[in-house]
VORODO-613381 format. One record per residue: x, y, z of N, C-alpha, C in turn. Coordinates in steps of 0.1 Angstrom, whole numbers, plus 5000, padded with zeros to 4 digits. Example, Ala and Ser with C-alpha at 12.3 -4.5 7.8 and 13.67 -1.06 7.14 Angstrom:
<rs>
513249435078512349555078513249675078512849785071513749895071512950005079
</rs>
This chain:
<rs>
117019425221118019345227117719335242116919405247116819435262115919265266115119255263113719195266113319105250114019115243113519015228112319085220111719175224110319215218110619255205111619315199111619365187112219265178113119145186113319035177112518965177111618935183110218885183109118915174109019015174108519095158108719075146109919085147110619035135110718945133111218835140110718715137109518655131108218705140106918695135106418715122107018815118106718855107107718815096108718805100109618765083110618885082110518965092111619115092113119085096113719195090115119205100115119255109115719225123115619235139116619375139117019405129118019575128116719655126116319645113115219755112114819785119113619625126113019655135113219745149114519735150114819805165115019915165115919955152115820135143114620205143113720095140112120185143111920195150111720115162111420115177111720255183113620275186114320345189113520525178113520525168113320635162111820655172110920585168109220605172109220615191110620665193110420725208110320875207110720935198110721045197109921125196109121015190106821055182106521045194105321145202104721145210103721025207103520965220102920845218103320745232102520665231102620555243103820405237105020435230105520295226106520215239106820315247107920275260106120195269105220205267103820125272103820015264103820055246103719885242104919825239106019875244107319775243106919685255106919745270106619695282105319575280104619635274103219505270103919395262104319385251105419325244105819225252106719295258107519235272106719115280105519165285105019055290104118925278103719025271102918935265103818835252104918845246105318815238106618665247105418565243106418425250108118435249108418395258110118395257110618245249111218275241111918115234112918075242112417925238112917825248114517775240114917795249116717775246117017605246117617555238117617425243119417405246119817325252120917295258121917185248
</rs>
């Protein structure tokens, strides 16, 4: 919900934007670089365009 990345994923793929963020949040706890590919995410995953 910060940045869109995990609703963005989910979207991509056909997922629920809850799971997805439940994983996200859980897989900080696994040693690992994900607070690096959320941030990549962030930049790299286009922002949707809102229409008015």
């Amino acid at each position: 919900m910060i940045a869109g990345v995990c609703a963005g994923i989910a979207r991509r793929f056909g997922w629920n934007p809850t799971i997805v963020r439940v994983v996200a949040v859980a897989s900080i706890f696994i040693p690992g670089p994900q607070v690096l590919a959320y941030l990549i995410g962030w930049v790299a995953i286009p922002n949707e365009r809102q229409e008015a």
